[in-house]
VEXDRENMAR-483752 format. One record per residue (C-alpha): residue number from 1; residue in one letter; x, y, z. Coordinates in Angstrom, 2 decimals, padded with zeros to 5 digits. Example, Ala and Ser with C-alpha at 12.3 -4.5 7.8 and 13.67 -1.06 7.14 Angstrom:
! VEXDRENMAR-483752
<1,a,<012.30,-004.50,007.80>>;
<2,s,<013.67,-001.06,007.14>>;
***
This chain:
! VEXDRENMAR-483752
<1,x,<000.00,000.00,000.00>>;
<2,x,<003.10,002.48,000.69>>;
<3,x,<004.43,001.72,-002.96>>;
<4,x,<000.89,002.38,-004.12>>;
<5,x,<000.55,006.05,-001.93>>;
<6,x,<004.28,006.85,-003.44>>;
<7,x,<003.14,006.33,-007.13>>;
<8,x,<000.38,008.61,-007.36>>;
<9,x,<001.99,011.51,-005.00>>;
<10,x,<004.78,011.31,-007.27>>;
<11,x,<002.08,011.01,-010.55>>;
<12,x,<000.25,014.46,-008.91>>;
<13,x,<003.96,015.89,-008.38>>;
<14,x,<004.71,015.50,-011.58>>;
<15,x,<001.46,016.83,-012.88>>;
<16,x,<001.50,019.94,-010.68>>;
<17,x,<005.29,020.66,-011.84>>;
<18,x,<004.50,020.25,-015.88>>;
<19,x,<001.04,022.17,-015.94>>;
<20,x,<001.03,025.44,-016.66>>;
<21,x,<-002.10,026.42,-015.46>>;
<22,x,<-004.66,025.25,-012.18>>;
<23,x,<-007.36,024.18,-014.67>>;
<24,x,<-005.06,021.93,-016.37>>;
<25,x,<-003.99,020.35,-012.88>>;
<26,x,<-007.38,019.73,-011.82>>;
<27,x,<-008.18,018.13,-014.92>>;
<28,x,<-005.07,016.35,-014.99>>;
<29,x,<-005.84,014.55,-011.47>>;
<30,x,<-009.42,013.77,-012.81>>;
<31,x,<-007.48,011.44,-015.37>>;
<32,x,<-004.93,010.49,-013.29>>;
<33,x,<-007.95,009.54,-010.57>>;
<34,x,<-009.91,007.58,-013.37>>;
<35,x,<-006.19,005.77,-014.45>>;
<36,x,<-005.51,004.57,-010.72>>;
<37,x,<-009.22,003.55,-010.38>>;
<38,x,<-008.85,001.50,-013.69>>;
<39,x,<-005.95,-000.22,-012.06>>;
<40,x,<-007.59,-001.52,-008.84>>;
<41,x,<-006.10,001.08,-006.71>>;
<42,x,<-008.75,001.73,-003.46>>;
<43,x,<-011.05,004.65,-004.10>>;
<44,x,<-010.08,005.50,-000.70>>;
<45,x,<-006.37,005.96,-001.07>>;
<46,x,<-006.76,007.91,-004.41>>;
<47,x,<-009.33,010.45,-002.89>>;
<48,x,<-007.22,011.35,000.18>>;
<49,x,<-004.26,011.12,-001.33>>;
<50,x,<-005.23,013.33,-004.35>>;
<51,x,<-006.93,015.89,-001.32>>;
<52,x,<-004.29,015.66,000.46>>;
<53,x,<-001.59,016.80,-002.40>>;
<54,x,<-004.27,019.99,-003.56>>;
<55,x,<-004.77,020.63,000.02>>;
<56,x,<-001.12,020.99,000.64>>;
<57,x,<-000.11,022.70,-003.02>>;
<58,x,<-003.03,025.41,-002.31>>;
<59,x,<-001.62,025.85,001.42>>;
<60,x,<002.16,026.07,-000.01>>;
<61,x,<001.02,028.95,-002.57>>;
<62,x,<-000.77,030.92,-000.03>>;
<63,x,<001.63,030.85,002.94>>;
<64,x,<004.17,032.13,-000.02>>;
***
């Protein structure tokens, strides 16, 4: 489950460093979200680990 957490935070990382806009990163984890529940991942662990990355990007900006 720890290998499975590590590949999507580093999917969303990756997703939040090569967009160029916030539209394009929320649609971005909306695929990425439909990809990991294609592969069998728990809905749980994508949702709050998907939250948890925006929650923590939108924090980062506005503490900035």
């Amino acid at each position: 489950m720890r290998y499975k957490k590590s590949l999507i935070r580093t999917m969303l990382h990756r997703t939040y460093r090569f967009s160029s806009s916030w539209k394009s990163v929320i649609r971005e984890c909306g695929y990425l979200k439909g990809k990991f529940f294609k592969l069998g991942y728990p809905d749980s662990l994508v949702d709050a680990t998907v939250t948890f990355f925006l929650n923590s990007v939108f924090m980062e900006k506005h503490q900035v």
